[in-house]
C-alpha positions in Angstrom: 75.8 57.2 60.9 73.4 57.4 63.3 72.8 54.0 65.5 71.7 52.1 68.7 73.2 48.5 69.6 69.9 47.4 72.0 70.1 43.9 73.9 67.3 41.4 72.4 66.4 40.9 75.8 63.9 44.1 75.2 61.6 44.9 72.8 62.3 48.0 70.8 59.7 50.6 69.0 60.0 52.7 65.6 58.9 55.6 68.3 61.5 55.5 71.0 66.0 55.7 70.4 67.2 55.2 74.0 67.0 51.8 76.0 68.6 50.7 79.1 70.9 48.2 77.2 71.5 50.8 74.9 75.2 51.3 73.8 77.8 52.2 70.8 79.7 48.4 70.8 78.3 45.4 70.3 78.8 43.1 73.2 77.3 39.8 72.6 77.7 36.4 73.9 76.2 32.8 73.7 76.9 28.9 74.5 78.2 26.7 71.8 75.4 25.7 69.8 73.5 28.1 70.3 72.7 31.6 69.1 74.3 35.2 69.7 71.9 37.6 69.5 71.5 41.7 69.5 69.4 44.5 67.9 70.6 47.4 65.9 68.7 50.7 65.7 69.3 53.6 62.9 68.5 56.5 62.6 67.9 60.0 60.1 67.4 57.3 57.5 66.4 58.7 54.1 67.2 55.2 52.2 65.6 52.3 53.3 68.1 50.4 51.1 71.2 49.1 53.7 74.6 47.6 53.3 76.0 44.9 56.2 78.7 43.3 56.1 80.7 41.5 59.3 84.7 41.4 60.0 86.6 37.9 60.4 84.3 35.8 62.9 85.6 32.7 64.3 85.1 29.7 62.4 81.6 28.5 63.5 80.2 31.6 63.7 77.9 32.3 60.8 75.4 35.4 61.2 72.3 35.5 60.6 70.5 39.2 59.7 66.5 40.1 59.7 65.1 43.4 59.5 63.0 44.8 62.0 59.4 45.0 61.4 56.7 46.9 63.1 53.5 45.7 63.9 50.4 47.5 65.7 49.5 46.8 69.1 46.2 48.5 68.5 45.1 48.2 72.5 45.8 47.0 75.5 42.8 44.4 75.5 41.6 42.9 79.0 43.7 45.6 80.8 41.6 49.0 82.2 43.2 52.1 83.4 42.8 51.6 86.9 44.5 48.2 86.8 47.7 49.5 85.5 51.3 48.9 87.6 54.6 48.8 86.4 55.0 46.5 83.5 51.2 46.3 83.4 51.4 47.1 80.5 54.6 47.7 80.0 53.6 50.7 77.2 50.1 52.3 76.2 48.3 51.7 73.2 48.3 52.0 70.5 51.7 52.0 69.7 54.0 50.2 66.8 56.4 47.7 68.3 59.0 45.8 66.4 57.9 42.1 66.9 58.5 40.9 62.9 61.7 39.7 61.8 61.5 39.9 57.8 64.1 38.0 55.9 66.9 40.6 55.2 66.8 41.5 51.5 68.7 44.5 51.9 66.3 46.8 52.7 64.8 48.5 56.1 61.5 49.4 57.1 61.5 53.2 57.8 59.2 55.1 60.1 60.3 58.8 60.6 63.6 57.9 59.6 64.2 55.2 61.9 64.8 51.5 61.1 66.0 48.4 62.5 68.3 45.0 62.3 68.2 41.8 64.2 71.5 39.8 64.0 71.8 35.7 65.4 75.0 34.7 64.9 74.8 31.0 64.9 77.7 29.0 67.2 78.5 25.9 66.2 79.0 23.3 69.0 82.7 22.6 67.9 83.0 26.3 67.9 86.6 27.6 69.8 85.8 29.2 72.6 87.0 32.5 73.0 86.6 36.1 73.2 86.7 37.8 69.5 86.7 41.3 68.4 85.9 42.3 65.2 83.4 44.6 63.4 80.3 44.7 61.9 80.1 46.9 58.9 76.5 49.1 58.2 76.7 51.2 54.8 80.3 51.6 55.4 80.0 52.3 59.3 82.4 49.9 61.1 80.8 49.2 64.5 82.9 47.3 67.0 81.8 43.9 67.4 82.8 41.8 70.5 81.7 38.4 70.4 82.4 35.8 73.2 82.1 32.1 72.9 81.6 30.3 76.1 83.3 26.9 76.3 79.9 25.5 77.7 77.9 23.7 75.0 73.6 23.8 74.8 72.8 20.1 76.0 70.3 17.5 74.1 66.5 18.6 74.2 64.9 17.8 77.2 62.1 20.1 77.7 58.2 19.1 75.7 57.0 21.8 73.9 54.1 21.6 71.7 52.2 25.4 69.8 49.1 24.7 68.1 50.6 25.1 64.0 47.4 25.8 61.9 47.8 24.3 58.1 44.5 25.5 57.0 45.5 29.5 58.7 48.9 28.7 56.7 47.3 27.7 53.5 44.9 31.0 53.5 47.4 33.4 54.5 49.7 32.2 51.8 47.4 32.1 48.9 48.3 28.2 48.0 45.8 25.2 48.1 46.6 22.5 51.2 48.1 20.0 49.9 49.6 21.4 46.9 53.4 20.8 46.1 53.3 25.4 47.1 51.6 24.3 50.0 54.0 21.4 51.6 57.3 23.8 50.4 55.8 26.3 52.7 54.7 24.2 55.5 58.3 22.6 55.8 59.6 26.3 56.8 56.5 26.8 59.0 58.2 23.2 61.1 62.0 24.3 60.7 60.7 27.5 62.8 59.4 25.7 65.0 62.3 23.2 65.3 64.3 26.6 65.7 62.0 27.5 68.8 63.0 23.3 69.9 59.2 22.9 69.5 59.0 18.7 70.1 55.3 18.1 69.6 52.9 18.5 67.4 49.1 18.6 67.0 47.6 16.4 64.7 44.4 17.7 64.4 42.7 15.9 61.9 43.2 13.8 58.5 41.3 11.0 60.0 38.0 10.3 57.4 35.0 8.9 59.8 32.2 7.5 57.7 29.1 5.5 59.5 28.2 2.6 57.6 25.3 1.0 59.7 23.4 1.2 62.7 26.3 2.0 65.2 29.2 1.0 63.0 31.8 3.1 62.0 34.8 3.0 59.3 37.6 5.1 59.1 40.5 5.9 57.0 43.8 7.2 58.6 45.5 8.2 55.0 45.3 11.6 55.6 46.9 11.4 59.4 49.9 9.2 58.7 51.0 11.5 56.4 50.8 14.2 58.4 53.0 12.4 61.0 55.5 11.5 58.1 56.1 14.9 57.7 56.3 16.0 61.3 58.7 13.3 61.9 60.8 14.0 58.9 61.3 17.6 60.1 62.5 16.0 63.4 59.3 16.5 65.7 59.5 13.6 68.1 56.1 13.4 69.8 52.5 14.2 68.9 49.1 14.8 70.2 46.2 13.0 68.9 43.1 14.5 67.8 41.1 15.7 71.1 38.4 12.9 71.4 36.1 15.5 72.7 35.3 19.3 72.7 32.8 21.1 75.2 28.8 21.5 74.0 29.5 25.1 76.2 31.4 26.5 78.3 28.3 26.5 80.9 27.0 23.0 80.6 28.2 19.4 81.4 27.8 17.7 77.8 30.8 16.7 75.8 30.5 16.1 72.2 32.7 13.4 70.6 33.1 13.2 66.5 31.0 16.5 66.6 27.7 16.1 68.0 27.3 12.4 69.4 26.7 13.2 73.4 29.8 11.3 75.0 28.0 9.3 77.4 25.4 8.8 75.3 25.3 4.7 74.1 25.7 6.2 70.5 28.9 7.8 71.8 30.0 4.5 73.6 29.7 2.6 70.1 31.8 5.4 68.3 34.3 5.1 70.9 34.9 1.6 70.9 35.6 1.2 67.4 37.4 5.0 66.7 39.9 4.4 69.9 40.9 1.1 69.4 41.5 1.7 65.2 44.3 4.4 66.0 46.2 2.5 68.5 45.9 -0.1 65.9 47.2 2.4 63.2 50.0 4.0 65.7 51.1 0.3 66.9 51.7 -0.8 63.3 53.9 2.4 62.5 55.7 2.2 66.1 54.4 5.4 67.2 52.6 4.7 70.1 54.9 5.7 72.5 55.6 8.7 70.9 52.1 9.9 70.7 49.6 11.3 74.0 46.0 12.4 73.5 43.8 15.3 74.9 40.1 14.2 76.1 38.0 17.6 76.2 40.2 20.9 76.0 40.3 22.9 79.2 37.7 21.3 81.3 35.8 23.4 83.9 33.2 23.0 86.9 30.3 22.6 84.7 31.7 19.5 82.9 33.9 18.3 85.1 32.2 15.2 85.9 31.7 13.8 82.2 35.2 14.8 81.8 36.8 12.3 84.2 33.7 9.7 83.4 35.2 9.7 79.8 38.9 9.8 81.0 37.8 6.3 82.4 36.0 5.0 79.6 39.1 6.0 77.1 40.7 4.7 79.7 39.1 1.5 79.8 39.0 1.3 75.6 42.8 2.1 75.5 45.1 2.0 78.3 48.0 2.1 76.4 47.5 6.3 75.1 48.8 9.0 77.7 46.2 11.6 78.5 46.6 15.0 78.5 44.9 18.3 78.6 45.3 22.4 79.2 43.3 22.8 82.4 42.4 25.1 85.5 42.4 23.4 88.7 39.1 21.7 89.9 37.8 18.6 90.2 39.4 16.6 88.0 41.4 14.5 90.0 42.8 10.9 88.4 41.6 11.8 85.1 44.5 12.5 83.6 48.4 11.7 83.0 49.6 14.6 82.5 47.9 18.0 83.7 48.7 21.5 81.9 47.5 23.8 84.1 47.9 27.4 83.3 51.1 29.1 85.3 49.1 31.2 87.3 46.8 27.9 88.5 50.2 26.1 89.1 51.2 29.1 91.1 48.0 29.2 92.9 47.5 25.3 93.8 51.2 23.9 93.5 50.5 21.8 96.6 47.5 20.4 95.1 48.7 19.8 91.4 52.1 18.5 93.1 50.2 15.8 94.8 49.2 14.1 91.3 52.5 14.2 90.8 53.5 12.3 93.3 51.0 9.9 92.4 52.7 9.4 89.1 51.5 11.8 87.2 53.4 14.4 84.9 52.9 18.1 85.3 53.6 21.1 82.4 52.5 24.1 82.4 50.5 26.8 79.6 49.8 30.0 79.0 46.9 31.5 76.7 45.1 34.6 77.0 45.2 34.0 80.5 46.7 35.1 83.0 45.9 38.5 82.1 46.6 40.0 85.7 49.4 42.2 87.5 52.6 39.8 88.6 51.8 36.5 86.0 54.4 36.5 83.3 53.0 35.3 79.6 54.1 35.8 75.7 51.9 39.5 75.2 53.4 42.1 72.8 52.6 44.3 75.3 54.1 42.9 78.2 58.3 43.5 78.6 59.9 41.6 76.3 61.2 39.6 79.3 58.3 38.4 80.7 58.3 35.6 77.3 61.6 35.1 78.5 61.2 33.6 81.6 58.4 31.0 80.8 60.9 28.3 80.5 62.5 29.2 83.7 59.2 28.4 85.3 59.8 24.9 83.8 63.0 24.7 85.6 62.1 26.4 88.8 58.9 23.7 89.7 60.5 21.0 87.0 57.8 21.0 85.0 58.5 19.1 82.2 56.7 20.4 79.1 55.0 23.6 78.0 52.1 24.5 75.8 50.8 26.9 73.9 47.4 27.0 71.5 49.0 29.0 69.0 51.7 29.6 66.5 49.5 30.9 63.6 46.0 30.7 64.9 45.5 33.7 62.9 41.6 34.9 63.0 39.2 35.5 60.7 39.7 38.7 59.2 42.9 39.4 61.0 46.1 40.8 59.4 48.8 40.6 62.2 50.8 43.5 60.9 47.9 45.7 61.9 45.5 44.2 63.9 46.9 42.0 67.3 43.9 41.8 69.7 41.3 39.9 67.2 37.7 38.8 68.0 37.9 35.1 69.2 35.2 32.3 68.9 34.7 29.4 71.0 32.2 27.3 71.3 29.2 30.0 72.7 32.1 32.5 74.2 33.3 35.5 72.1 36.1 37.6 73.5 38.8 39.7 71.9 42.7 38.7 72.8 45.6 40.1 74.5 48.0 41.1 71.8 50.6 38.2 70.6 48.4 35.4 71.6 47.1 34.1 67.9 51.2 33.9 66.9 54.6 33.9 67.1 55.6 34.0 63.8 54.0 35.9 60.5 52.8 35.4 57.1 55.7 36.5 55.2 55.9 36.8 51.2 56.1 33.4 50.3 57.6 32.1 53.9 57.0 32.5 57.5 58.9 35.4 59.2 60.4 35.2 62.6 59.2 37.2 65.9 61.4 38.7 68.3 59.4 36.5 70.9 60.0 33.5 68.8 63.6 34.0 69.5 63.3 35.0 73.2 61.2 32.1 74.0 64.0 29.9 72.1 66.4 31.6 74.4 64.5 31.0 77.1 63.7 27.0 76.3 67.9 26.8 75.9 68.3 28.2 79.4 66.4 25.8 80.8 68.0 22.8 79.2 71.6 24.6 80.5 70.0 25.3 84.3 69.4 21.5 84.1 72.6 21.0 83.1 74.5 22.6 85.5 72.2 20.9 88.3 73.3 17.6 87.3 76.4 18.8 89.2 75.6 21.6 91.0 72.1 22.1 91.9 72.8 24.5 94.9 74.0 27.2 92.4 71.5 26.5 89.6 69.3 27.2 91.9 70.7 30.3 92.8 71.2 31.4 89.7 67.2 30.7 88.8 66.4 32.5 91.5 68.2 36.0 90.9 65.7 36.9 88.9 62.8 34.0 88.6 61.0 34.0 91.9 58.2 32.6 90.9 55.3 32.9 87.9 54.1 36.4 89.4 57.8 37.9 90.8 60.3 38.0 88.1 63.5 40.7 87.8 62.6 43.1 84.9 66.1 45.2 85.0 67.7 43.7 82.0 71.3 44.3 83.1 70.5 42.4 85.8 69.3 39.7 83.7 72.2 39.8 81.2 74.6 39.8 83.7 72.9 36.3 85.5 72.7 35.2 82.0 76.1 35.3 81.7 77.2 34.1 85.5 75.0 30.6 84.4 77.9 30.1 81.5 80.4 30.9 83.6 79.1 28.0 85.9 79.1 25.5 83.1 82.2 26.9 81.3 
């Protein structure tokens, strides 16, 4: 039989059969509780239909198969010939790259013969540590399997992570009605993905009923919202984002619009205000959530509206002290409006001494990327970036101790789109229409009755893991962790591509904590 053991450090195509991690044996590794992962290619397939089967694995290890599924990169949007470098893109398109993991039911997805496995074997944290060898079986092929458990063990959750989940985009692509019993079975595998990824926030974007009853006055009913925070609790989401009190009237002029069109510094909009802000502290203070919840004022505030937006910081402010404010931003003049900034890496990386002086006013700093940067150096989640470059986001968190990440989408599907086919899809907002880098609407898919994985799903989990484990080992060393981060994370715009290199770091960081 005809195969490829690849590293799921790199992405792998239907197209191309060597790799630099390449190799005959398995050789996989991984912390106790957490996730040993590779990627199998075969080849001269004339049956999609596959057998697998594993040798004795330690107790604790349970695998976990998916098949490999390609999906289209049908450009590469926002990048033009003459811009390219190494990595930049990282392949030409159009091109099929497998991305999809599709539950295993037995079966491959063949092009031209060739088809594909993804294997996590799971750890559990009582796990013996150990170095096993064993095999893993494919339509009667025994390939050798080598499976080492490090002693260390992943620590608690620290990092804040929060992807924008869309229930409506969930409903559509699944054929059910929101709210249906089909709806709320799917929704709860959409959150255990995202509790797979350690995803710790959540949107709550709406479910809150506004209804003016008078000249000025307002009534609303949070029915709708609690239970959407029931259910994002009970899936183990710890904190949540409010409803964004605002949104931009363009991207070109100052006015922010709160509940849709009232003008925010309009006396219309200070009346709405006063009696919308002060009924959900009200509602989160009676179910004990107000810690546990921060708000965004006007998404990604620019120079045009920069001034409203920290004259409305004030005023929320002012209304209700007691809610966090947060928002993704490039840095301008927005200083003291918020309490925690989100600036995208590349603005981090290009005004750390600025940003790092709200900090040391009090302040908390994360850090996003969306379909920006899209320039040679910055690292972010594309399909057609290396595999790699999603890998080291969470690194960035370590290396500046930022202490959250975010990310608009997880299934911000578009109208229209089918993300099998068609990755770089027309985008609306507000009066700006531009087509995206491929990856940024999702990282996971609409499967048949369920959400499928993505490769960069799991590499980002990977990636959120090593932070919490570089934390770790600083508790107690910090000389080496930084070391270790800084083999191959420099900074957002120098990072080490050569995944041996990378592996072999990986592996040097559980030594340290083993």
């Amino acid at each position: 039989m005809k195969y490829n053991v690849v590293s799921s450090a790199e992405f792998t195509y239907p197209d191309i059969w060597d790799y630099p991690s390449a190799s005959q044996v398995i050789d996989t590794f991984a912390a106790r509780g957490s996730y040993a992962s590779f990627q199998i290619l075969l080849g001269d397939r004339t049956d999609a239909a596959v057998s697998v089967s594993f040798g004795k694995l330690p107790d604790g290890a349970v695998p976990e198969v998916y098949t490999l599924t390609p999906v289209q990169v049908e450009r590469n949007h926002g990048i033009e010939p003459e811009q390219r470098q190494p990595h930049y893109p990282e392949r030409i398109a159009p091109y099929w790259l497998y991305d999809c993991l599709r539950t295993f039911d037995g079966t491959l997805d063949l092009t031209d013969g060739i088809g594909g496995l993804y294997v996590s074997i799971r750890i559990d944290r009582d796990a013996e540590p150990g170095d096993y060898e064993t095999v893993m079986t494919v339509d009667g092929t025994d390939i050798p399997l080598n499976l080492k458990i490090y002693r260390a063990v992943l620590p608690a959750e620290t990092l804040t992570m929060i992807h924008g989940y869309a229930a409506g985009t969930c409903a559509k692509y699944h054929g059910v009605e929101y709210g249906s019993d089909e709806y709320f079975a799917i929704e709860e595998k959409y959150l255990a993905m995202l509790r797979r990824l350690h995803q710790n926030m959540m949107y709550v974007y709406g479910g809150i009923k506004k209804t003016l009853v008078g000249d000025n006055k307002w009534e609303f009913d949070f029915t709708e919202f609690i239970a959407q925070v029931k259910r994002f609790d009970k899936a183990g989401m710890k904190y949540f984002n409010a409803p964004s009190v605002g949104w931009r009237k363009s991207w070109s002029e100052s006015t922010i619009f709160v509940n849709g069109n009232i003008p925010s510094m309009s006396y219309e909009g200070y009346c709405y205000l006063t009696q919308y802000l002060p009924a959900l502290r009200d509602v989160l203070k009676e179910h004990g959530w107000l810690d546990r919840f921060v708000m965004g004022v006007a998404d990604e505030p620019n120079n045009a509206n920069c001034t409203e937006f920290r004259a409305l910081c004030g005023l929320i402010r002012k209304i209700v002290p007691e809610i966090r404010l947060i928002d993704a931003m490039s840095y301008g003049n927005l200083h003291g409006a918020l309490d925690i900034w989100v600036p995208l890496n590349a603005e981090y990386d290009r005004h750390q001494k600025e940003l790092e002086s709200l900090r040391a006013a009090g302040d908390e700093i994360w850090h996003y990327v969306c379909c920006g940067p899209r320039e040679p150096g910055y690292i972010n989640r594309f399909m057609d970036y290396p595999l790699l470059s999603t890998r080291y986001l969470h690194w960035g968190n370590y290396k500046y101790n930022l202490t959250g990440y975010l990310h608009w989408a997880a299934n911000h599907y578009q109208p229209g789109q089918d993300p099998f086919v068609q990755n770089c899809p027309e985008h609306h907002n507000t009066d700006a229409v531009c087509y995206l880098p491929a990856g940024d609407t999702h990282l996971m898919y609409p499967g048949k009755g369920e959400p499928w994985l993505s490769i960069r799903l799991e590499t980002q989990r990977e990636s959120a893991e090593e932070y919490e484990l570089l934390c770790e080992l600083a508790k107690t060393d910090r000389a080496k962790a930084d070391e270790l981060c800084g083999n191959v994370f420099r900074s957002f715009r120098e990072v080490e591509y050569d995944v041996a290199k990378f592996i072999d770091n990986k592996k040097a960081l559980l030594e340290a904590l083993s």
